[in-house]
C-alpha positions in Angstrom: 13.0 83.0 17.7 13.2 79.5 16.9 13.7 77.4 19.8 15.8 73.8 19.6 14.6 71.2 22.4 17.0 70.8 24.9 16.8 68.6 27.6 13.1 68.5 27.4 12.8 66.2 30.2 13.7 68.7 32.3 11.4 71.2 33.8 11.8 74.7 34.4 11.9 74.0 38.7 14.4 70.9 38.2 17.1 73.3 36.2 16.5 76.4 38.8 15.5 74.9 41.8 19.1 74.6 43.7 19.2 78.3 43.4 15.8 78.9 45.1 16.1 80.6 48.9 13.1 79.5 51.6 10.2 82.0 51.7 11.7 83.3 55.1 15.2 83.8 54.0 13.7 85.7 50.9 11.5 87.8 52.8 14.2 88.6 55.3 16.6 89.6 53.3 13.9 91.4 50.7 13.0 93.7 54.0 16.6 94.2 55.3 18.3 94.7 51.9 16.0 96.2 49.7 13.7 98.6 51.8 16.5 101.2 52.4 17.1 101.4 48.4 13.8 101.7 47.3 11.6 103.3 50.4 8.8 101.3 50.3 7.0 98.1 49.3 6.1 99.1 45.6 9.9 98.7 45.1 10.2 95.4 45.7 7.0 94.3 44.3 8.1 96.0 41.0 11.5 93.7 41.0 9.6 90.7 41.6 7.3 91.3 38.7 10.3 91.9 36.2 12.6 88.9 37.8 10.9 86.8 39.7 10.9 85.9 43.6 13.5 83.6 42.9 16.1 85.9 40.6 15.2 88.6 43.9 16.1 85.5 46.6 19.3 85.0 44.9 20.6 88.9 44.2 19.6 89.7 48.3 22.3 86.6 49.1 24.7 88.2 46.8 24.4 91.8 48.6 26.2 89.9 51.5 28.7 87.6 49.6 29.1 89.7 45.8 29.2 87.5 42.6 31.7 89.1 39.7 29.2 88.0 37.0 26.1 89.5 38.9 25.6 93.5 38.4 22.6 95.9 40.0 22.1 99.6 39.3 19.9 102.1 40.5 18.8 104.6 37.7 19.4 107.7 39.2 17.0 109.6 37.1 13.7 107.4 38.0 14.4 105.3 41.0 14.2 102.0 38.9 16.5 99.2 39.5 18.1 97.6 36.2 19.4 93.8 37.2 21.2 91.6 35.4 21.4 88.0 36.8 24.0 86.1 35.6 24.5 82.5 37.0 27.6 80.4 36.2 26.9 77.6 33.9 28.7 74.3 33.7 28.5 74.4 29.7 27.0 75.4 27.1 24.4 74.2 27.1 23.2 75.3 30.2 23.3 78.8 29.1 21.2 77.9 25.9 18.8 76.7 28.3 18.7 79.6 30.4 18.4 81.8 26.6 15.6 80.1 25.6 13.5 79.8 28.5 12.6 83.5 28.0 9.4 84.7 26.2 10.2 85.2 22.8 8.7 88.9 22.8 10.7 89.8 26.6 14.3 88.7 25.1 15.3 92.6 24.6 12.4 94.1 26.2 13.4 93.0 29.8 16.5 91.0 29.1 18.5 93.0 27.2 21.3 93.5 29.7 22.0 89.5 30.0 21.7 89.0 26.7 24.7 91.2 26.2 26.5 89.8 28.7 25.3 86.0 27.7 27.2 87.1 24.0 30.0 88.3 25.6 30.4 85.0 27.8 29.6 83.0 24.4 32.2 84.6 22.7 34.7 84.4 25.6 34.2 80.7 25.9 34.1 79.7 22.3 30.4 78.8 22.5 29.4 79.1 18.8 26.3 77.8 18.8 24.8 80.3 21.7 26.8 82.6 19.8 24.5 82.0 16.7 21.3 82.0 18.6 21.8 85.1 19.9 22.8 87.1 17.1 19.8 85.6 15.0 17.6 86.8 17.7 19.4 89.6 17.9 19.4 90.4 13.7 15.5 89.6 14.3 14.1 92.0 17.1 13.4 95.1 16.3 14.7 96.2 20.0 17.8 95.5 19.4 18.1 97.0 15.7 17.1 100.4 17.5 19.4 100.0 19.9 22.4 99.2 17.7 20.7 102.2 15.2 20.8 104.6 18.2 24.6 103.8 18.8 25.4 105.3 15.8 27.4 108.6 15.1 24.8 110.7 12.9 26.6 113.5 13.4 27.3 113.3 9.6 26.1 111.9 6.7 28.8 109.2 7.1 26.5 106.4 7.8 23.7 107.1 5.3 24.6 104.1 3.0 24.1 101.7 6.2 21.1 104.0 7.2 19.6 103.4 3.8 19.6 99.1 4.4 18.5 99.5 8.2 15.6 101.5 6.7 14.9 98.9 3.9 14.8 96.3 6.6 12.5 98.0 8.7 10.0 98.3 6.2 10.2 94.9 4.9 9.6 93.3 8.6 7.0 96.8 9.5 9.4 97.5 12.3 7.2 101.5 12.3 9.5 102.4 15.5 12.9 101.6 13.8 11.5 103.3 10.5 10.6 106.3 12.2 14.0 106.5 14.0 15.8 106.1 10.6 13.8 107.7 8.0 14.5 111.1 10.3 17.8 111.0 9.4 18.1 109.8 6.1 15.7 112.8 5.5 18.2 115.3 7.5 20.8 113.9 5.4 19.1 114.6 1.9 18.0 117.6 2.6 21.7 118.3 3.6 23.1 117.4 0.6 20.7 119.5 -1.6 20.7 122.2 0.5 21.7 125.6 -2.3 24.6 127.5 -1.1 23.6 131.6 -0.6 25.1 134.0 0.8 23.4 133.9 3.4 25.4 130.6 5.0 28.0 132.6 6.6 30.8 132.0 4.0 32.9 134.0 2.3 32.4 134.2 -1.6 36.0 132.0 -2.1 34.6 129.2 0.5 31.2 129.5 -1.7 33.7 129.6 -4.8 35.5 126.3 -3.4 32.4 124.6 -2.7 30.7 125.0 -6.1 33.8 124.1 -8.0 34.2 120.5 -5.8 29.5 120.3 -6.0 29.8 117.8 -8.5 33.3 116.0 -8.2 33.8 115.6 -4.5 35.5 112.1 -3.7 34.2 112.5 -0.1 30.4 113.6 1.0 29.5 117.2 0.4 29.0 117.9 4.6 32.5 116.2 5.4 34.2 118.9 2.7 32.5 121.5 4.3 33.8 121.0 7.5 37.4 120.4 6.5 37.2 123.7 4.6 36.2 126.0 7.5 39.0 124.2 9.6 41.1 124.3 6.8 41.1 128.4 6.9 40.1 131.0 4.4 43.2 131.8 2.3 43.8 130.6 -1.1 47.0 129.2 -0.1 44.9 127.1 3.1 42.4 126.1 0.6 45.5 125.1 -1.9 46.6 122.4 0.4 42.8 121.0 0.7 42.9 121.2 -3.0 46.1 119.0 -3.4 44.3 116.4 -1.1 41.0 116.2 -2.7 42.8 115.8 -6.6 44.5 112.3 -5.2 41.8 112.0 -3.9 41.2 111.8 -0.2 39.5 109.2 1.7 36.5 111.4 4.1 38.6 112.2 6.4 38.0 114.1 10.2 39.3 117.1 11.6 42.1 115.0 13.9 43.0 113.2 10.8 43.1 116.1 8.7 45.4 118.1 10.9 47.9 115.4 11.2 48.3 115.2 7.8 48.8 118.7 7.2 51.3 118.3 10.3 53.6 117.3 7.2 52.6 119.6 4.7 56.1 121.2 4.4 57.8 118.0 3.7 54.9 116.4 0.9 53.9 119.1 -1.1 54.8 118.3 -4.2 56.2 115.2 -3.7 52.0 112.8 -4.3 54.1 109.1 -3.6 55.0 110.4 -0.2 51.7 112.4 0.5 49.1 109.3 -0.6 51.3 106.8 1.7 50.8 109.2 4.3 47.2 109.6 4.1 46.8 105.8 3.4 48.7 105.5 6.8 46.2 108.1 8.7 42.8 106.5 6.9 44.0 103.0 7.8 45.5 102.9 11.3 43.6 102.0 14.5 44.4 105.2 16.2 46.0 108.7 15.2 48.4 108.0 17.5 49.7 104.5 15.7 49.7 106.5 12.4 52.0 109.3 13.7 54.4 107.0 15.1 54.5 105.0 11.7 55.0 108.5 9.8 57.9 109.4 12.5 59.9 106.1 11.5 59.8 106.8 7.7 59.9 110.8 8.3 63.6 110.7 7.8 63.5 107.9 4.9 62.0 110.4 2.7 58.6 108.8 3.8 59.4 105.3 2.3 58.3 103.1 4.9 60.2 100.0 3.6 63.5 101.6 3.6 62.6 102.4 6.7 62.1 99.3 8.0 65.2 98.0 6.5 67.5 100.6 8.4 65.5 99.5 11.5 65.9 95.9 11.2 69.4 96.2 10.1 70.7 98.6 12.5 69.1 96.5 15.5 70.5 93.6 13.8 74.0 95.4 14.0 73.3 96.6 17.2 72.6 93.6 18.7 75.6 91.3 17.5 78.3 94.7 18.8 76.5 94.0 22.3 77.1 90.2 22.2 80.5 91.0 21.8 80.9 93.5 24.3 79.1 91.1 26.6 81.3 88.7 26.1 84.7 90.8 26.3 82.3 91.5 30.1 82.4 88.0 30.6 86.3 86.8 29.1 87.5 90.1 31.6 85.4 88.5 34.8 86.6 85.0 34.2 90.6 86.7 33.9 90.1 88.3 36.8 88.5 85.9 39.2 91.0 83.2 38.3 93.8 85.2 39.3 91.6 86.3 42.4 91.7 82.8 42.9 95.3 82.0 42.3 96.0 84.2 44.4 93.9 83.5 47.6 94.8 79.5 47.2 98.5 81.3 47.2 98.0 82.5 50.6 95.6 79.5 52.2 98.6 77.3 51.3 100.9 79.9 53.0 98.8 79.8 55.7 99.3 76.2 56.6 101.5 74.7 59.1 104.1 72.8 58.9 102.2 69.2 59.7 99.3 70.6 57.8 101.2 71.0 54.5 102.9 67.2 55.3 99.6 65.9 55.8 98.8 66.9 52.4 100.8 64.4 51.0 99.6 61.5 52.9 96.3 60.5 51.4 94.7 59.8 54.3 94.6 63.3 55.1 94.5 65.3 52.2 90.6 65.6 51.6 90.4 67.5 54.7 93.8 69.6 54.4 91.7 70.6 50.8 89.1 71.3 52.3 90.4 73.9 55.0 92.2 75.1 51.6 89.4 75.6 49.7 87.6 77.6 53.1 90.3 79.8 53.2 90.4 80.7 49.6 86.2 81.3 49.7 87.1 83.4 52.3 90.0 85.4 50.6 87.6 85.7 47.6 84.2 85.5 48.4 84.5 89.6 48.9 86.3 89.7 45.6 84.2 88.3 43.7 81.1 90.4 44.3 83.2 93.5 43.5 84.2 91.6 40.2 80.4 90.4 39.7 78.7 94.1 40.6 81.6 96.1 38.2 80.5 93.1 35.5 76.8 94.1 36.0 77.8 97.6 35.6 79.6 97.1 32.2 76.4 95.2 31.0 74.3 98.2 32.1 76.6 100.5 30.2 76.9 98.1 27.2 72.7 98.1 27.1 72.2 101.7 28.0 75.0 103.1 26.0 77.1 101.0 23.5 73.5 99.2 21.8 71.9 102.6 21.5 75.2 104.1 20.2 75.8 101.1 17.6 71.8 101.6 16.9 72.6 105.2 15.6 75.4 105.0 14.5 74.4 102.3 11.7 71.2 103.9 11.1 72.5 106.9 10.4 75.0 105.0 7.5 71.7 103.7 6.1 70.1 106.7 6.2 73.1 107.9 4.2 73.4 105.3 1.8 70.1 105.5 0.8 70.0 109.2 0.4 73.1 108.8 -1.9 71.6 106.2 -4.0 68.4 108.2 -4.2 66.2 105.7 -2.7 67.1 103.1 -5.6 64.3 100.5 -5.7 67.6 97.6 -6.5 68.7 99.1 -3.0 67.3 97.1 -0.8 67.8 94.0 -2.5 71.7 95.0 -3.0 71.9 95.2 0.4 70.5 91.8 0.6 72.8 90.0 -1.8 75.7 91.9 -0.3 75.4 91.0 3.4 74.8 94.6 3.9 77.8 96.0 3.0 77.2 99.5 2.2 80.0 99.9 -0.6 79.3 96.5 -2.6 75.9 97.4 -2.5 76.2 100.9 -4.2 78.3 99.1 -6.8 75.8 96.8 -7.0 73.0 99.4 -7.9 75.0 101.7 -10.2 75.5 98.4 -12.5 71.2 98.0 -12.3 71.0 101.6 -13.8 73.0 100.6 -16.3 71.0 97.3 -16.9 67.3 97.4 -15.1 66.7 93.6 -15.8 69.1 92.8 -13.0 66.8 94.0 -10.2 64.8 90.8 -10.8 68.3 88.9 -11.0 69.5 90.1 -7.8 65.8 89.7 -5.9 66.0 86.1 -6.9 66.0 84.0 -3.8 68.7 81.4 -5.9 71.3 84.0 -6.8 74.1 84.7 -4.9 76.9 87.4 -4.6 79.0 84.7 -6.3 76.3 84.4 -9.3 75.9 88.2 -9.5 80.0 89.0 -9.3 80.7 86.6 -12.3 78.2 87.2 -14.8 78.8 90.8 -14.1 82.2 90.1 -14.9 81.8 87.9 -17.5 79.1 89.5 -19.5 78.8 93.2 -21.0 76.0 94.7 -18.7 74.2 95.6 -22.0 74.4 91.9 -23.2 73.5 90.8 -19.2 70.5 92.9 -19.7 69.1 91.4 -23.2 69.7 87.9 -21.8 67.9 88.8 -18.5 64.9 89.5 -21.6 65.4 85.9 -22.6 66.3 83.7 -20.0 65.0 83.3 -15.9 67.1 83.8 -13.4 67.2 80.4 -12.6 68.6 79.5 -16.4 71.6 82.5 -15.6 72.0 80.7 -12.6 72.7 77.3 -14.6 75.1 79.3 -16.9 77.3 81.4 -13.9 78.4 77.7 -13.1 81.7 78.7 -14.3 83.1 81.6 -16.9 83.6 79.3 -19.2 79.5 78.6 -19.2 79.2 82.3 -19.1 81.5 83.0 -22.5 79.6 80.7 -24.1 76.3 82.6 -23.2 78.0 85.8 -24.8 78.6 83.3 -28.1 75.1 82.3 -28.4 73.8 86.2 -28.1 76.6 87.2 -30.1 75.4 84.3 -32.7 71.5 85.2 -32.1 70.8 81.5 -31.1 67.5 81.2 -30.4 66.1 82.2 -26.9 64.3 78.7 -26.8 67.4 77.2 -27.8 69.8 78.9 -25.1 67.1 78.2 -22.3 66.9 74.0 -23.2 70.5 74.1 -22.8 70.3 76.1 -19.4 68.6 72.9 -18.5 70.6 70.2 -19.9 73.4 68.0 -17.5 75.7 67.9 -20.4 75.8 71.6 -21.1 79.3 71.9 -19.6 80.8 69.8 -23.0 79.2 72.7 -24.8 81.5 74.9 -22.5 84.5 73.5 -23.7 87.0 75.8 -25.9 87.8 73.7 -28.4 83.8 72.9 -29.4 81.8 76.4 -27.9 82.0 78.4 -31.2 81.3 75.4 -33.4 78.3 74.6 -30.9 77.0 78.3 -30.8 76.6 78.4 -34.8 74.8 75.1 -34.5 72.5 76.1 -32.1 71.3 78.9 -34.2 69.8 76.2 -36.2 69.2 72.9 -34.0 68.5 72.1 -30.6 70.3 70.4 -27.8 68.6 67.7 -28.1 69.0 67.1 -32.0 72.7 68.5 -32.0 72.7 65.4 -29.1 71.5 62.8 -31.6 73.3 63.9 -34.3 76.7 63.9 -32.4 76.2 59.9 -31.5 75.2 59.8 -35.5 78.3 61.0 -36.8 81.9 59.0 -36.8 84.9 59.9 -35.1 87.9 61.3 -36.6 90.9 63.8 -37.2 87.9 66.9 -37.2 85.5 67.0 -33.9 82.4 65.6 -34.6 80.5 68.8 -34.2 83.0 70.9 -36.8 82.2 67.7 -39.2 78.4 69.1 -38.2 79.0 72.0 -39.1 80.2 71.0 -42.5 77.1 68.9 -42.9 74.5 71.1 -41.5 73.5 73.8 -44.4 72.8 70.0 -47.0 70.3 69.1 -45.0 66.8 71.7 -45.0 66.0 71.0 -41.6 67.9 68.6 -38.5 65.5 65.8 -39.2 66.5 65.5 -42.6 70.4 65.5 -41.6 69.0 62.8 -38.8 67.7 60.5 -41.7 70.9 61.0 -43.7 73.1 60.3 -41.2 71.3 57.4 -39.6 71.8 55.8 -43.2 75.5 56.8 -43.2 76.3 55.5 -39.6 74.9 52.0 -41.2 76.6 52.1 -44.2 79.8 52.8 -42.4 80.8 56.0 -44.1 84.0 57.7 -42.2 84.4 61.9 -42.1 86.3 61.9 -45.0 83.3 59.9 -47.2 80.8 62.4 -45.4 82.3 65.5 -46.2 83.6 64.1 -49.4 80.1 63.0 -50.7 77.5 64.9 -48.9 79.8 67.8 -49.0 79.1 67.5 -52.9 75.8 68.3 -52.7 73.7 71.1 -52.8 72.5 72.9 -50.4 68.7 72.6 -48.1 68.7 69.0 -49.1 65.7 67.1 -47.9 65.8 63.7 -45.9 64.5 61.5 -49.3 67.1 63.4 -51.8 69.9 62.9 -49.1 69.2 59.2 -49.2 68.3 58.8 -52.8 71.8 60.0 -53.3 73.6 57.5 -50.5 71.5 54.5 -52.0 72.9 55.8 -55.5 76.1 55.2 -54.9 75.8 51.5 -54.4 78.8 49.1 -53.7 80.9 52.6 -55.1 82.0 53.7 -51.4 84.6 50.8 -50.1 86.8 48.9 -52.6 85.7 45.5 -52.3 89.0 44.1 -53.1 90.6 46.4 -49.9 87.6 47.4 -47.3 86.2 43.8 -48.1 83.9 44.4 -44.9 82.4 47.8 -45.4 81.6 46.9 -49.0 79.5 43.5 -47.3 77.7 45.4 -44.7 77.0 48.0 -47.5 75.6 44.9 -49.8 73.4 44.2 -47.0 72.1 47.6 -46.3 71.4 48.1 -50.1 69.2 44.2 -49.4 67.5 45.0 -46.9 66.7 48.3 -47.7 66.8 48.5 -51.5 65.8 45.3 -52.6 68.9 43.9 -54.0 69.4 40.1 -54.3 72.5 37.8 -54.2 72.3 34.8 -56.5 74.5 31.9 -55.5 76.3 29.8 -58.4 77.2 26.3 -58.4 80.2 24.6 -56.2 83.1 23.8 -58.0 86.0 21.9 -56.4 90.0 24.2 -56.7 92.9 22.8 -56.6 94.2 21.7 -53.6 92.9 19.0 -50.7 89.8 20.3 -50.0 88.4 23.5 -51.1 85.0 24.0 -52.7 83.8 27.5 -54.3 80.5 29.2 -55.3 80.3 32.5 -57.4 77.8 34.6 -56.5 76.1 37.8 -58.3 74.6 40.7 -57.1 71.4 42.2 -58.5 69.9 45.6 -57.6 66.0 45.9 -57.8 66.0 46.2 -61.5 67.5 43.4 -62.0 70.5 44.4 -63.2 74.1 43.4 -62.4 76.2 45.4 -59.5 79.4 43.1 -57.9 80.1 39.7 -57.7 81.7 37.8 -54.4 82.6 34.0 -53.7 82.1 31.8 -51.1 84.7 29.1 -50.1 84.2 25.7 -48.1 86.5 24.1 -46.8 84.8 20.6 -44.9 86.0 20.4 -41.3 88.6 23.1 -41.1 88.4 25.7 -38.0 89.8 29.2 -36.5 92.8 28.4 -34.9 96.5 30.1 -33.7 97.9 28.7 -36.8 95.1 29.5 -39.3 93.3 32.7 -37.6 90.7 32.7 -41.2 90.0 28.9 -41.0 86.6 28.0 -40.8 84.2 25.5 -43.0 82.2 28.1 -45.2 83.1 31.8 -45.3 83.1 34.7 -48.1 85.9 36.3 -50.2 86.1 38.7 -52.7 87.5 36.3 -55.1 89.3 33.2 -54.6 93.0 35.1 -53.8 95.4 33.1 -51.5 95.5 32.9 -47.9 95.8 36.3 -47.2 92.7 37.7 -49.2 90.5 38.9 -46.6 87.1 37.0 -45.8 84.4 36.4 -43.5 82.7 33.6 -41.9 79.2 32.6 -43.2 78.6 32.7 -39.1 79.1 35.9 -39.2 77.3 37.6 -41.9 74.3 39.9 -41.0 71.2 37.4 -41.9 70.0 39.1 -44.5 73.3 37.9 -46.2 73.8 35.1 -44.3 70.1 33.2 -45.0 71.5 33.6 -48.9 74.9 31.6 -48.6 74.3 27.5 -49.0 75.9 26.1 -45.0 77.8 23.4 -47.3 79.8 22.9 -50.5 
């Protein structure tokens, strides 16, 4: 036993030496104490050789003034004293000093008494580290190993696997007493087990029969099924019942367990759920006695604990709020009925007065002490009263506890108990009665729609849903169709969806449509899912999300121009050009810069073939050139378009010479168009006009802008200013 250093300045006489009697007092006491218990001198001299003069000194001074922690008994059998001196120690570290000042080799041999109770007082103080000490020592010394060994049950062969390391132990640290102790009955054991049956072991041949047929597939020891056997009986139907128990299997089991398990036979053979909970309950439970009472409560629940406990919690529940209100109807009666008690006794104080008295309750002066003899007479008139009202109030309490709880307590236990028995013990039960605030008839409605669509046991369980959620998707939704989505989306996505019906008809679109499950459960988690709700767009929404996300059916919404279609019906025109959404993406990125309305989109894309891919889409726009907006008409559009087609395509603008019209002051340049070959697509002109500006009178005046030939005042133009740069870097500032 290793020991730590503690206090090492400290020697043995300085620690001890407060507790140490004088040599008269010792011997006094030795002679008047100790001579009557033991006979004779060799007593006493024996005590002082195991404890010490001083350990004697202090256990004669506590024969006349006892010490709770101190304990001395007389062995009965030899006439030897076992002591166990226990001083009280300030802290812990005290007592680890007083631990390891014994002799390594004496700390079980003569100390094993005060070790015990040094554990117990390490334990009970939360001294962990004397705690430790201890139990090594303890898991070291071969002393105490017996001991412990020789606390065991070896009645059976129950212990033989812990037997078998003991033994190991033993022999790796030549412990030869503890070996011999435990190699005894790991050999009784063995020889147990492979003992033949004969005849000649006082069993009948269907015992023998029963035995040889469980030899080699026993779940519990060979000794432990013989014993249940003979107390089982020795019928075939007695040894039918141990042969249900073993095919589970059984746990090894003892005679007390096995009988109260059989104390239910009638009601679990035949039915293995109940029986295996029931044994579970027996092999598990601290005492027999907590096990039976745990079997009693689910007896009646068809042995389904957690229905049990449902009814149990729910009928106290009910219980309890019907005596809060009878309480209170106790209390609102009391209150009536001393406030007329106390209407009536001011009544007759007043009465009572005299003349002057009841004038001198007007004058100020007086009226604190006419109210006072008031109120006096009125305690008296009611003081009497109101005991009778109090003790008849305690007796309706009594009754409301002692009758009306337990009365409300059966009475709704016995409507669970009936409700579950006529749902058949439905798993969904429990949580229906949950969802339903325990009303008995939602609830069954509740489970019959769960048999007709499992999935919603997990819906209803959900901590999120409520009756609400569960009452409009039900109503909503075809229970088949509630069930495939319950497949496909979480609970928490339904949730999203039973915001309203509408949200909920459009969840029976997208099945109906076979969107995508991936599909339907983005939207579940998109804010602007409700548009998707609406009417007027859900069916044209539905058959796009069979093909595109949320989030592209999003982009391509902002992507596509307003007009007399919705711009998801114009999508739905659109969508089978395009091969995939990014390809409709690119075209109609292009299109939103080139300006193309709905009519030009379905007009021109609309021409096309189908499964188009994003570079044939814009081949085609880019094809069409300056062909889209009449330049003459939609001057604008066909400009932008000019500078889409440079700044994507390549296309130039050459700029001609200024030549001077008729009139004050107007200049004008031609200007051609080129595409990337080269070749020749439009012409435009560009008009200055020195120093003029916008104004009321002339809303196109400015000093260089664009037209699509010279015209008049009214042809349409647009100031160089305002030109995209592509265009706009091109066009000369001045004539």
């Amino acid at each position: 036993m290793t020991r730590p250093l503690v206090h090492a300045n400290e020697s043995r006489g300085s620690r001890k030496e407060s507790t140490r009697p004088t040599e008269t007092q010792t011997q006094q006491q030795q002679s008047e104490s100790f001579a009557p218990m033991m006979g004779d001198i060799r007593g006493i001299m024996g005590l002082q050789s195991t404890i010490g003069n001083r350990a004697v000194a202090q256990l004669v001074r506590n024969q006349v003034r006892p010490h709770p922690a101190q304990n001395v008994q007389l062995n009965a059998g030899t006439g030897s004293m076992h002591v166990q001196l226990m001083p009280k120690f300030k802290s812990e570290e005290e007592a680890i000093i007083y631990f390891e000042d014994w002799e390594e080799g004496t700390v079980f041999s003569e100390h094993g008494r005060e070790v015990k109770q040094l554990l117990q007082l390490a334990i009970q103080n939360g001294w962990e580290d004397l705690q430790e000490r201890i139990e090594y020592a303890q898991s070291e010394s071969e002393i105490a190993a017996i001991e412990q060994f020789k606390s065991w049950d070896l009645s059976n062969s129950s212990l033989f696997g812990a037997a078998m390391k003991l033994l190991e132990k033993a022999q790796d640290k030549g412990w030869e007493q503890l070996e011999d102790l435990v190699i005894e009955y790991v050999r009784k054991v063995e020889d147990e087990r492979d003992e033949p049956l004969t005849p000649s072991d006082g069993l009948l041949q269907i015992q023998r029969d029963f035995l040889k047929r469980w030899a080699n597939k026993s779940p519990i020891p060979m000794d432990i099924l013989k014993k249940l056997m003979l107390h089982a009986g020795e019928s075939e139907k007695e040894l039918a019942w141990l042969t249900q128990l073993l095919a589970l299997p059984i746990p090894p089991l003892t005679i007390s367990q096995f009988d109260l398990i059989t104390h239910y036979q009638k009601d679990l053979e035949g039915n293995n759920e109940a029986l295996r909970w029931v044994i579970k309950v027996v092999d598990e439970s601290p005492t027999l006695s907590e096990a039976q009472g745990i079997i009693e409560l689910a007896k009646d629940f068809d042995y389904k604990i957690e229905f049990a406990l449902e009814a149990v919690v729910g009928s106290e529940s009910y219980a309890e709020s019907v005596r809060e209100k009878e309480f209170q109807k106790v209390q609102d009666s009391s209150k009536r009925q001393k406030e007329k008690v106390s209407a009536i006794g001011r009544e007759k104080a007043m009465n009572n007065l005299t003349r002057n008295q009841k004038k001198d309750l007007e004058k100020p002066s007086k009226k604190s002490e006419i109210e006072a003899l008031l109120e006096k007479e009125e305690r008296n008139f009611t003081q009497g009263i109101f005991e009778l009202i109090d003790y008849r109030a305690q007796e309706a309490e009594e009754h409301v506890i002692k009758v009306i709880g337990p009365e409300a307590y059966a009475k709704r236990r016995d409507e669970y108990l009936a409700f579950f028995q006529l749902v058949n013990y439905d798993p969904a039960s429990l949580a229906a009665l949950d969802l339903c605030g325990h009303n008995f008839k939602t609830a069954e409605q509740i489970v019959l729609m769960v048999q007709q669509a499992p999935n919603l046991l997990n819906f209803i369980a959900h901590d999120g849903v409520k009756l609400q959620h569960f009452n409009l998707c039900t109503s909503e939704l075809p229970l088949a169709t509630l069930n495939i989505l319950l497949t496909q989306l979480t609970c928490d996505e339904l949730i999203s969806f039973a915001a309203n019906d509408l949200c909920l008809q459009l969840l029976e679109t997208l099945h109906t449509d076979n969107v995508p499950a991936l599909h339907m459960k983005q939207l579940a988690s998109r804010p602007d899912r409700l548009v998707y709700c609406d009417p007027q767009y859900a069916a044209d929404y539905s058959l796009l999300m069979v093909h595109y996300t949320p989030a592209q059916i999003s982009q391509l919404i902002d992507l596509t121009p307003s007009g007399a279609n919705t711009k998801v019906n114009v999508l739905r025109t659109l969508r089978p050009k395009a091969a995939a959404a990014a390809d409709l993406i690119t075209c109609l990125t292009l299109t939103d810069r080139m300006r193309w309305n709905q009519d030009i989109l379905i007009q021109e894309i609309g021409s096309l073939g189908n499964g188009r891919t994003a570079l044939q889409l814009t081949n085609f726009i880019y094809g069409k050139r300056l062909s889209i907006f009449n330049r003459d008409t939609k001057f604008d559009n066909w400009v932008n378009t000019l500078c889409v087609l440079m700044t994507d395509q390549g296309y130039t603008v050459d700029v001609g010479d200024s030549d001077q019209l008729s009139g004050i002051n107007t200049f004008e340049r031609e200007c051609k168009i080129f595409d990337n070959g080269g070749m020749e697509r439009g012409r435009f002109v560009v008009h200055y006009h020195p120093g003029a500006v916008q104004s009321v009178e002339h809303p196109y005046g400015s000093g260089a802008h664009i037209k699509p030939y010279s015209g008049n005042l009214t042809t349409p133009r647009i100031g160089r200013d305002y030109l995209q740069d592509v265009l706009k870097n091109v066009i000369p500032s001045k004539k």
